[in-house]
C-alpha positions as CSV (number, residue, x, y, z in Angstrom):
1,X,63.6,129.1,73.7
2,X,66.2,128.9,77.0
3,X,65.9,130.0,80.2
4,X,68.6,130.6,82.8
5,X,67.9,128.9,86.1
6,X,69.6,129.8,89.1
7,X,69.6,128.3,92.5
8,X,71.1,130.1,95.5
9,X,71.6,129.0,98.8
10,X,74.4,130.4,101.2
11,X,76.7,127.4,100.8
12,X,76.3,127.1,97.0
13,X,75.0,128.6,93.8
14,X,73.7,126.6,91.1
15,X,73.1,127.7,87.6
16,X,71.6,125.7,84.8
17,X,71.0,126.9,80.9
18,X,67.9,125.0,79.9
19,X,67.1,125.2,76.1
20,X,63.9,123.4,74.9
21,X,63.4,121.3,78.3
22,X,67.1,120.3,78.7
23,X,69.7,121.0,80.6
24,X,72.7,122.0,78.4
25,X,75.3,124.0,80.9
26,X,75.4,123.4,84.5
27,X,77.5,125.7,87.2
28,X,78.5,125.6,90.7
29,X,80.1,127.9,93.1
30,X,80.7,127.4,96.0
31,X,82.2,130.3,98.9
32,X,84.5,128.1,100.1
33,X,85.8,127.3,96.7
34,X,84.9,130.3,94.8
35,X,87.2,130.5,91.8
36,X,90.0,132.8,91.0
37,X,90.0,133.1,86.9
38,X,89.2,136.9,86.1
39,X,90.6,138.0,89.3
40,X,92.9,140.9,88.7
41,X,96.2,141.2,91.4
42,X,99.0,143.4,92.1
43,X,101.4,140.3,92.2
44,X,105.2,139.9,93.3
45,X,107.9,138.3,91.1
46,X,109.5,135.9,93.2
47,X,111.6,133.8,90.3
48,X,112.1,134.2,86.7
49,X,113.4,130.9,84.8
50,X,114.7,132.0,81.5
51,X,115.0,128.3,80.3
52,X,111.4,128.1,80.1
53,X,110.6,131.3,79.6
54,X,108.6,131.8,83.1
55,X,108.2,133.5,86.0
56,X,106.6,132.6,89.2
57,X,104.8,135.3,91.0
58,X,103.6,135.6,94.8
59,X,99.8,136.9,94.6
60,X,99.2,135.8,98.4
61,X,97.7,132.8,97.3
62,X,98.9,129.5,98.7
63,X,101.0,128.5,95.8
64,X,103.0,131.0,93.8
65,X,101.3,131.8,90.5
66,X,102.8,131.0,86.9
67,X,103.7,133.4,84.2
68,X,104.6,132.4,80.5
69,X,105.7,134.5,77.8
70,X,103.2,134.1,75.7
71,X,100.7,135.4,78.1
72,X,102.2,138.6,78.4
73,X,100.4,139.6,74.8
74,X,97.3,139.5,73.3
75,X,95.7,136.0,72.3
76,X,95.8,134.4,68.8
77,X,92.5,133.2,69.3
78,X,91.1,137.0,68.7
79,X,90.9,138.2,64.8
80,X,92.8,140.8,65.0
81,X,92.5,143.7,62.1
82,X,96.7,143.2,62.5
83,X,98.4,140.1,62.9
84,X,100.7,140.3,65.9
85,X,103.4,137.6,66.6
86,X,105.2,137.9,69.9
87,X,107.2,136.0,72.2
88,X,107.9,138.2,75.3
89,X,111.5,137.3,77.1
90,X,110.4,137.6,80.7
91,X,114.0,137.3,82.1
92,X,114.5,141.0,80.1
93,X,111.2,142.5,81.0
94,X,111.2,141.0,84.6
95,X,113.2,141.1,88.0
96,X,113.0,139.3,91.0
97,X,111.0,141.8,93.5
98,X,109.4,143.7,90.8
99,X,105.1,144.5,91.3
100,X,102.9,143.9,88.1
101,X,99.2,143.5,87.9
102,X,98.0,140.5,86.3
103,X,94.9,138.5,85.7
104,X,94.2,135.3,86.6
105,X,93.4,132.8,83.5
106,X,93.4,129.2,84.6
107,X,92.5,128.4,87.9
108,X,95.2,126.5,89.8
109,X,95.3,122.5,88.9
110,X,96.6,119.8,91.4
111,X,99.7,120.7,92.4
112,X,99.9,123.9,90.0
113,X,99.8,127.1,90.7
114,X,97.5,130.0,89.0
115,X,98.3,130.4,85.4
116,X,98.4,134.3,85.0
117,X,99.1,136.8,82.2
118,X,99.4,140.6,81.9
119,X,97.4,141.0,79.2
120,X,94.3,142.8,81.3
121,X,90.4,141.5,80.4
122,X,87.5,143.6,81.4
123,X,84.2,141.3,79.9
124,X,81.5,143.1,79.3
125,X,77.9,141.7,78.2
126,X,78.6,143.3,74.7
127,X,82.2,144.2,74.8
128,X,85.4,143.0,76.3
129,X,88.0,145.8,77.2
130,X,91.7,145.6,76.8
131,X,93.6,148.5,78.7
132,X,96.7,147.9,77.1
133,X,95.9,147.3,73.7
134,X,95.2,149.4,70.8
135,X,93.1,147.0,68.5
136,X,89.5,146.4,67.5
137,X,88.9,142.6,67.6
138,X,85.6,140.7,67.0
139,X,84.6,137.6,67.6
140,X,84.3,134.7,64.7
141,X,81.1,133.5,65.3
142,X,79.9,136.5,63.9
143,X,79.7,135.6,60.7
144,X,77.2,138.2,58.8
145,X,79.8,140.6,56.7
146,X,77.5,143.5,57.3
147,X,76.9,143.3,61.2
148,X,80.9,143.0,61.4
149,X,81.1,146.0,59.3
150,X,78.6,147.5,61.3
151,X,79.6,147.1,64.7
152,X,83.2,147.5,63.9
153,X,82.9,150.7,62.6
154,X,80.4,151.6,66.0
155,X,83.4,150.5,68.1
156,X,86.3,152.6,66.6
157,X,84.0,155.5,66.5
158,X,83.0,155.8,70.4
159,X,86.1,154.3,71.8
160,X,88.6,156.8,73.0
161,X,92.2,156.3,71.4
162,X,95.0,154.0,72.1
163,X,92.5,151.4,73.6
164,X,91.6,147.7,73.2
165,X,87.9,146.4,72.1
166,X,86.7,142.7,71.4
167,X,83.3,142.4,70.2
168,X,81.7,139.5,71.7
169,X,78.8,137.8,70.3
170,X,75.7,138.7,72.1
171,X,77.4,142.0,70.4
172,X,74.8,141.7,67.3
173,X,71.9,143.9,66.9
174,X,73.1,145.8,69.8
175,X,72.6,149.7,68.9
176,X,75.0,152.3,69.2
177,X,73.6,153.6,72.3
178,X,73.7,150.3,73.9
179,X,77.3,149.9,73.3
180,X,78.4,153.3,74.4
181,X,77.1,152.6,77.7
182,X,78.9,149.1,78.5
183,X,82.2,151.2,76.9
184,X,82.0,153.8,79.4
185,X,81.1,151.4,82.3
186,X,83.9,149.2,81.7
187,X,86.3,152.5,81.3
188,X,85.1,153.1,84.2
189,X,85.5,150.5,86.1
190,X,89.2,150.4,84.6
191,X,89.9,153.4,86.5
192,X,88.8,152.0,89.7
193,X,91.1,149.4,89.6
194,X,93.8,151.3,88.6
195,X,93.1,153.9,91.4
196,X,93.0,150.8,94.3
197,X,96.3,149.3,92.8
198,X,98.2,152.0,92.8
199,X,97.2,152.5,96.5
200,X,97.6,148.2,97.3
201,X,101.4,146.4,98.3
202,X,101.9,143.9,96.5
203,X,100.8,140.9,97.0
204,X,97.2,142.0,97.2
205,X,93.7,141.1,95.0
206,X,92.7,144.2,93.4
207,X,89.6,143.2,91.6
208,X,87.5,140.0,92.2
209,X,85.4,138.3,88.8
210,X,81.9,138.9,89.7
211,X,80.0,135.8,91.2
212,X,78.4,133.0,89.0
213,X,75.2,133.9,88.8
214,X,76.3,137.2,87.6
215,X,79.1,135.6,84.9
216,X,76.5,133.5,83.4
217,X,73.8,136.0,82.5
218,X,77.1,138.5,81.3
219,X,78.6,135.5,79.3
220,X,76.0,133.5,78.8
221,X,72.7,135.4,77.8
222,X,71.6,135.4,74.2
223,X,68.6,136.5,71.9
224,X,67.4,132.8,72.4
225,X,66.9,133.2,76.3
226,X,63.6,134.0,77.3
227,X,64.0,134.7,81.3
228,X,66.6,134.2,84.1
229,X,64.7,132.9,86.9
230,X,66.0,133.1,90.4
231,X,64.6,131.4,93.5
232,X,65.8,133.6,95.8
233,X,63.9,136.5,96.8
234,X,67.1,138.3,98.3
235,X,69.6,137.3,95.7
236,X,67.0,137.7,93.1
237,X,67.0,141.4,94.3
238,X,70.6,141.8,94.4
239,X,71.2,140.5,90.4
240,X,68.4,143.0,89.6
241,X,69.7,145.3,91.0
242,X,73.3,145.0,89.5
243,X,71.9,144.3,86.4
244,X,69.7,148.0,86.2
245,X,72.6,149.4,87.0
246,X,75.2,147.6,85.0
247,X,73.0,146.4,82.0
248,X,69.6,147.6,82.0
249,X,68.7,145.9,78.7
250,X,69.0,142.7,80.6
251,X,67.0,143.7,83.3
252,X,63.3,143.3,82.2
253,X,64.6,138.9,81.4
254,X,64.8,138.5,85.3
255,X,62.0,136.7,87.4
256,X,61.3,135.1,90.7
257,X,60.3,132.2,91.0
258,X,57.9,131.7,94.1
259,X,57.7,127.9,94.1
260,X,57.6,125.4,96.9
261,X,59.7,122.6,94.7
262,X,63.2,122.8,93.8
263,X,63.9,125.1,90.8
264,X,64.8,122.6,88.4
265,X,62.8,119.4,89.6
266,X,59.7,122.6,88.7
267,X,60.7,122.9,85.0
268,X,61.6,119.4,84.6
269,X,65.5,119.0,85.5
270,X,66.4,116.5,87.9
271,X,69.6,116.8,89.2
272,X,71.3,113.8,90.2
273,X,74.8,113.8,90.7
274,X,75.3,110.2,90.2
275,X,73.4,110.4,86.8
276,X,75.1,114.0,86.0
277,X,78.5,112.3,85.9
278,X,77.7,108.6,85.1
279,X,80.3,107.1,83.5
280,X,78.0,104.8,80.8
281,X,75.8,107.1,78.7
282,X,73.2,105.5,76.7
283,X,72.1,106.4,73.3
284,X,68.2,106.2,72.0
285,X,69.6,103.3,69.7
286,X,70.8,101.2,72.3
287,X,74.6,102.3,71.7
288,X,77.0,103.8,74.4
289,X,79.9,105.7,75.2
290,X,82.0,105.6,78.0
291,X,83.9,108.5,79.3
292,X,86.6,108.4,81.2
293,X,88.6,111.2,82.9
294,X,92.2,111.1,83.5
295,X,95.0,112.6,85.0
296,X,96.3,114.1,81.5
297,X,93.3,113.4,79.3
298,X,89.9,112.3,79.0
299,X,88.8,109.5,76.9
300,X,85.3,108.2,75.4
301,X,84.6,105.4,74.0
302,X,82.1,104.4,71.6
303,X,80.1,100.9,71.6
304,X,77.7,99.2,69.7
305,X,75.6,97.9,72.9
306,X,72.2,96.7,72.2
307,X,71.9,97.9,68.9
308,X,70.3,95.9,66.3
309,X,70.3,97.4,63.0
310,X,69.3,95.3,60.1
311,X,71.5,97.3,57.3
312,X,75.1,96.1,56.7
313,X,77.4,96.4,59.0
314,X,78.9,99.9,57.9
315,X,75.6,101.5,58.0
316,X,74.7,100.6,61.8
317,X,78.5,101.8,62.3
318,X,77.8,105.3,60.9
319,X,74.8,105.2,62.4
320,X,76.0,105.1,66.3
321,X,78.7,107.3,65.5
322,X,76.7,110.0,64.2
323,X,74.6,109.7,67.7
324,X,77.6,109.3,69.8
325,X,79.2,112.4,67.7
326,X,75.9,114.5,69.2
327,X,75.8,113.0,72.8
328,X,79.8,113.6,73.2
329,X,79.2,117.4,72.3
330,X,76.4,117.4,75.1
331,X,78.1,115.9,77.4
332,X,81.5,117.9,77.2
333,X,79.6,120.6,77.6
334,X,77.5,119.8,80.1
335,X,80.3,118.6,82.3
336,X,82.4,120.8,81.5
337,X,85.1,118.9,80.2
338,X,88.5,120.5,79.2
339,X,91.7,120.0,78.0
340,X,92.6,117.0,75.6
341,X,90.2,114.5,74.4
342,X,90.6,111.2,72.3
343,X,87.3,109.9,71.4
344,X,87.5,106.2,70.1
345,X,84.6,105.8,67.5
346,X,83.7,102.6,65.8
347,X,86.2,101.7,63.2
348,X,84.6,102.9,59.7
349,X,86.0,101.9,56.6
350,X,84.5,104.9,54.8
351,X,86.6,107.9,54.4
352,X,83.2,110.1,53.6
353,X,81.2,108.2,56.4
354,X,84.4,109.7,58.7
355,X,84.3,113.4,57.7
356,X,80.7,112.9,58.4
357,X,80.8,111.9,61.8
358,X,83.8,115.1,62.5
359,X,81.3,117.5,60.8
360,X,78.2,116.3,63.2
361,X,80.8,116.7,66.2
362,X,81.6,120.4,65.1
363,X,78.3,121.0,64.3
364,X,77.3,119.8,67.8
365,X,79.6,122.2,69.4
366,X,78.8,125.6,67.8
367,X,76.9,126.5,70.8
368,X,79.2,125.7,73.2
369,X,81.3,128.8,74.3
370,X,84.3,127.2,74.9
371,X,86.8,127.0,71.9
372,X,87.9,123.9,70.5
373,X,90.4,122.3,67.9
374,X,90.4,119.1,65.8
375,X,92.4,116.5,64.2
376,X,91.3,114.0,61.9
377,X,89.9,110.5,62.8
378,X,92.9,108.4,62.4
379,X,93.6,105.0,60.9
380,X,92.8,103.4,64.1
381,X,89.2,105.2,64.5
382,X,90.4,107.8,67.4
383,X,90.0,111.5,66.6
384,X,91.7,114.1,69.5
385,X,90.1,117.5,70.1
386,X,90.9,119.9,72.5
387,X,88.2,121.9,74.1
388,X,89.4,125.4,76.1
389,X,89.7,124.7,80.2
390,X,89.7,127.8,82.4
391,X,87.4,126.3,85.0
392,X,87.0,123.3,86.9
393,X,84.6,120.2,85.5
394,X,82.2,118.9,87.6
395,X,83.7,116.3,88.4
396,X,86.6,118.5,89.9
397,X,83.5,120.0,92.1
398,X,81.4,117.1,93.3
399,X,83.8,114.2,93.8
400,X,87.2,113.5,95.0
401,X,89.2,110.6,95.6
402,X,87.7,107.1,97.1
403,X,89.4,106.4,100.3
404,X,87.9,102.6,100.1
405,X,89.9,102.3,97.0
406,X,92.8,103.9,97.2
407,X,92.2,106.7,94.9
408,X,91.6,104.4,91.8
409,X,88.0,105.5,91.7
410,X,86.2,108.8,93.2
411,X,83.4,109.2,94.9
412,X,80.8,112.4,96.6
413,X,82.8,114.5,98.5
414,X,82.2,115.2,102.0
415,X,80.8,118.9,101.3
416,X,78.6,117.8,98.6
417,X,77.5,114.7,100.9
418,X,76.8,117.5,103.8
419,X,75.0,119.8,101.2
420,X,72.5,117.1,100.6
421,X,71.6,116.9,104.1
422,X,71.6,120.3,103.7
423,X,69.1,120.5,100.9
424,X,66.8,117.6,102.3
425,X,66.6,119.4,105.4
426,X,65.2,122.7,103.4
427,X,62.7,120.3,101.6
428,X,61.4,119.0,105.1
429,X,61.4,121.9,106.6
430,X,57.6,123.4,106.1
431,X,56.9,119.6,107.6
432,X,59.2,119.2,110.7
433,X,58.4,122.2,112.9
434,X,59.0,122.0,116.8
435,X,60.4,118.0,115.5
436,X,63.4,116.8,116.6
437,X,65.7,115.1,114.3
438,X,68.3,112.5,114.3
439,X,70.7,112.5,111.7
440,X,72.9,109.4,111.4
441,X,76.4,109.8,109.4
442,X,80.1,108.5,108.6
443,X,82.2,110.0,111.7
444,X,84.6,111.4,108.6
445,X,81.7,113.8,107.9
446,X,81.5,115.3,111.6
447,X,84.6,117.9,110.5
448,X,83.2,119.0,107.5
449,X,79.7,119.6,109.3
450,X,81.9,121.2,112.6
451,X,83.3,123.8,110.1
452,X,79.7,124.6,108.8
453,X,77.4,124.1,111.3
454,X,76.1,127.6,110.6
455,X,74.5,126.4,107.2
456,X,72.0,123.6,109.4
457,X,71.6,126.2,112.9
458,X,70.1,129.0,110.2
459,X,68.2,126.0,109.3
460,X,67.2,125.2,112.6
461,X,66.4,128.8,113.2
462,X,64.5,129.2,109.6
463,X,62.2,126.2,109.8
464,X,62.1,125.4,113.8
465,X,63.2,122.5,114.3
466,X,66.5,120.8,116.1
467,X,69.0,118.1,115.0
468,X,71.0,115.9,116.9
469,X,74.0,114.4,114.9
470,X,74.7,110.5,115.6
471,X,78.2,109.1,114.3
472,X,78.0,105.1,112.8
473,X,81.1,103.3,111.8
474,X,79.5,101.2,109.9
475,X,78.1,103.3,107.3
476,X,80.2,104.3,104.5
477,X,80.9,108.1,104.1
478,X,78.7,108.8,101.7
479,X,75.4,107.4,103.4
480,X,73.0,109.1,105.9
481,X,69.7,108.6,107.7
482,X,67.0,111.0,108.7
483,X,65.3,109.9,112.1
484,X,62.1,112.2,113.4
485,X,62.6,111.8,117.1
486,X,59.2,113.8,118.0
C-alpha cells in the first residue's frame, strides 16, 4: 500500500508518495516561489508574431507570457471520440490590446516567459472540465473496455450540453453519484470565475491552482493509497476541511500525525538533499548511472562499475541494463525530471536483449503520471525519451548556480541553506528553552535571513529561546554552526 505524507511549515510544504517503504514522488512549494501552472488570467495581448505563429501576452507577471497556436485547441494527448486537427492563426483571431482569459501551462523557464493556452482546465479528482469544448475524452490508462463503456456513457448522461469532460483515472469504480457531484462542483466553480473575470481589467489573476498539498491528493490519490498523513494540526484541519466539502469520499484517508520526529525520518524516509539529487546512483549489482542535467537536455549514463558477473560478457550487459532501465524510471520520477532525455546504455549486440531493456523502462514508468515518448535504442546504444515538464525539478528548487565555480556546477541555495537552520532549530526546540543561541553563517546568507526573519522570531516566540546571528568569511555559503550561549 502508499501513503501520502505531507509536511507543512510556513516557509515550505513538502509532500512525499511513499509506496511499500519508498519514497517514489517528492514535492515542494514554497510561498515565495509558489508556482503559476493552472492559474487562470484575464491577460492583455501586447504582440502577435505571425511568423511564428505567437503572441505574447501581459498577465502582470514580470515577463510577458507566450501564446502558440496550437494551444489555442484541445490537446492530442486526450482520445477524443473525434479526431480534431487544428492549427489556430493567432494574427486572424488576435489584436494588439485585445483581453482573453487563459491558463497557465508551463511555468516560466530561464529567461522565458509563461507558456499559456486558451483551452480552459478545470481538474477535478474524477473529472477534468473543459468550458469550451463539446467532447467526452478519457484517459488511456483506462484500459478495461467495460469501465470505459461504463463511465463514458455516465458522463454524457449527467453533463449538461455543449460541454467538455475528460475522465481521469482515479475515475474507475467511481459511481454515478460520486461523479455528479465533482460535475456540478466544477460547473460550479466555472461560473465563479467567469463571474470575477468579467468584473477584473485585464491584466489581472482570476483563479489561483489550489496549493500542493491539495494538488497531490486531487491528482495524485489512488485505490492503492491507504492515508494522507499531515503533521500539521492547523493545516491538517484546513485540507479536511476542503476535502469534506470538495470531495468527501477522500475525506475519511486523512490523519494527523502527532509525532515528535520529522514526518518522514518516522516512516522511514530520510531526506537528504545531497543524496536526493546525487549525481552517481548506485545499483544493488555494483553498476551505476550518472545523470546529468543540462541546459537543453538531461543525460544518464550507464556503467558497469563493480560488477562482476561470471556469465559472458553480453549477459552481465543485459543484466545492468535491465537494473539501470528500473532505477532511471525511479529517478525521473522522483526528481522530477522533464523535457528531453538521452540515456546512454551499455552497448548490446542483441537486438532482443535491446527491446528488452525499452520494455523494462516503459514498464517502469506506467505509474508515473507524467506522459512520456520513446525512440528506439540506436546503433550507438543511446535511446531519447521525452517525459512531459509542466513543473520545476528539484533541482530547479533546491540548488542554483555555484558562485566558487562560476556557474559550471550548482550548489544549496541560500533559502534552502536558511530553511535548514530553520528546520534544526524546530528539532531543538523542546531542548533550548530560555537558551541563547549563536548561529554562525556565510555573510551572503544575512539577506536572505533579513527578508525572513519572521520564520526564526515565530520560532523564537514558539519554543523560547533567542538567537544571535554571527557573520564568518571564512565559511563557505553553504556551512553553519549552532553555538548554545546559556
Amino acid at each position: 500500500m502508499a501513503k501520502l505524507l505531507i509536511n507543512y511549515a510556513p516557509f515550505e510544504i513538502r509532500v512525499g508518495l511513499v509506496e511499500n517503504g519508498q519514497l517514489v514522488e517528492f514535492y515542494v512549494e514554497r510561498p515565495s516561489e509558489k508556482s503559476l501552472v493552472g492559474n487562470i488570467y484575464k491577460g492583455k495581448v501586447v504582440r502577435v508574431v505571425p511568423g511564428i505563429n505567437s503572441a505574447f501576452l501581459d498577465l502582470g507577471l514580470s515577463r510577458t507570457a507566450f501564446l502558440f497556436g496550437d494551444d489555442i485547441m484541445p490537446s492530442s494527448e486526450i482520445e477524443w471520440e473525434k479526431d480534431t486537427v487544428f492549427m489556430a492563426n493567432l494574427y486572424e483571431i488576435l489584436k494588439e490590446g485585445q483581453e482573453i482569459l487563459v491558463q497557465v501551462i508551463k511555468e516560466p523557464l530561464g529567461n522565458k516567459g509563461a507558456r499559456v493556452s486558451t483551452n480552459l482546465t478545470l481538474p477535478g479528482h474524477y473529472l477534468v472540465y473543459l468550458p469550451y469544448m463539446n467532447r467526452v475524452g478519457i484517459s488511456r490508462k483506462i484500459k478495461d473496455d467495460l469501465e470505459r463503456k461504463r463511465l463514458r456513457e455516465i458522463v454524457e448522461r449527467i453533463k449538461p450540453p455543449n460541454t467538455g469532460w475528460i475522465i481521469r483515472t482515479a475515475a474507475v469504480g467511481a459511481t454515478e453519484e460520486e461523479l455528479k457531484a465533482e460535475l456540478d462542483f466544477l460547473l460550479c466553480l466555472w461560473g465563479e470565475i467567469k463571474e470575477k473575470a468579467e468584473k477584473m481589467k485585464a491584466p489581472a489573476l482570476v483563479y489561483e491552482e489550489l496549493n500542493i498539498a491539495l494538488r497531490a491528493i486531487r491528482d495524485l490519490f489512488t485505490k492503492d493509497i491507504s492515508e494522507i498523513v499531515v503533521d500539521d494540526k492547523d493545516f491538517f484541519e484546513e485540507i479536511k476541511n476542503f476535502l469534506e466539502r470538495y470531495f468527501p469520499n477522500l475525506a475519511p484517508y486523512i490523519k494527523l500525525y502527532q509525532g515528535k520526529e520529522d514526518i518522514f525520518f518516522a516512516h522511514g524516509i530520510q531526506i537528504d538533499i545531497k543524496k536526493l539529487l546525487s549525481r552517481k546512483v548506485w545499483l544493488k549489482s555494483g553498476g551505476f548511472i550518472v545523470i546529468e542535467p543540462c541546459e537543453a537536455f538531461t543525460a544518464i549514463d550507464v556503467n558497469t562499475g563493480r560488477y562482476t558477473g561470471t556469465k559472458e560478457l553480453e549477459e552481465t550487459v543485459y543484466k545492468i541494463n535491465l537494473e539501470a532501465a528500473e532505477e532511471i524510471a525511479y529517478q525521473l520520477r522522483l526528481r522530477n525530471i522533464g523535457g528531453l532525455i538521452i540515456i546512454d546504455f551499455i552497448d548490446m549486440e542483441n537486438p532482443e536483449h535491446q527491446e528488452l531493456v525499452v520494455q523494462t523502462l516503459k514498464e517502469a514508468l506506467k505509474k508515473d503520471k507524467a506522459k512520456n515518448s520513446f525512440l528506439p535504442i540506436s546503433a550507438f546504444g543511446i535511446l531519447q525519451m521525452t517525459r512531459e515538464r509542466k513543473r520545476d525539478s528539484l533541482y530547479k528548487i533546491f540548488l542554483e548556480s555555484c558562485p566558487y565555480c562560476h556557474g559550471e556546477g550548482s550548489i544549496k541555495s541560500k533559502k534552502t541553506i536558511y530553511y535548514e537552520i530553520l528546520r534544526r532549530l524546530i528539532k531543538m526546540g523542546p531542548h533550548i528553552k530560555n537558551k541563547k543561541i549563536e548561529i554562525e553563517i556565510h555573510p551572503d546568507l544575512s539577506e536572505i535571513i533579513g527578508e525572513e526573519i519572521h520564520y526564526l522570531e515565530d520560532l523564537e516566540k514558539k519554543y523560547g529561546f533567542s538567537t544571535t546571528l554571527k557573520p564568518n568569511k571564512e565559511f563557505l555559503v553553504y556551512e553553519y554552526k549552532f553555538h548554545i550561549l546559556t
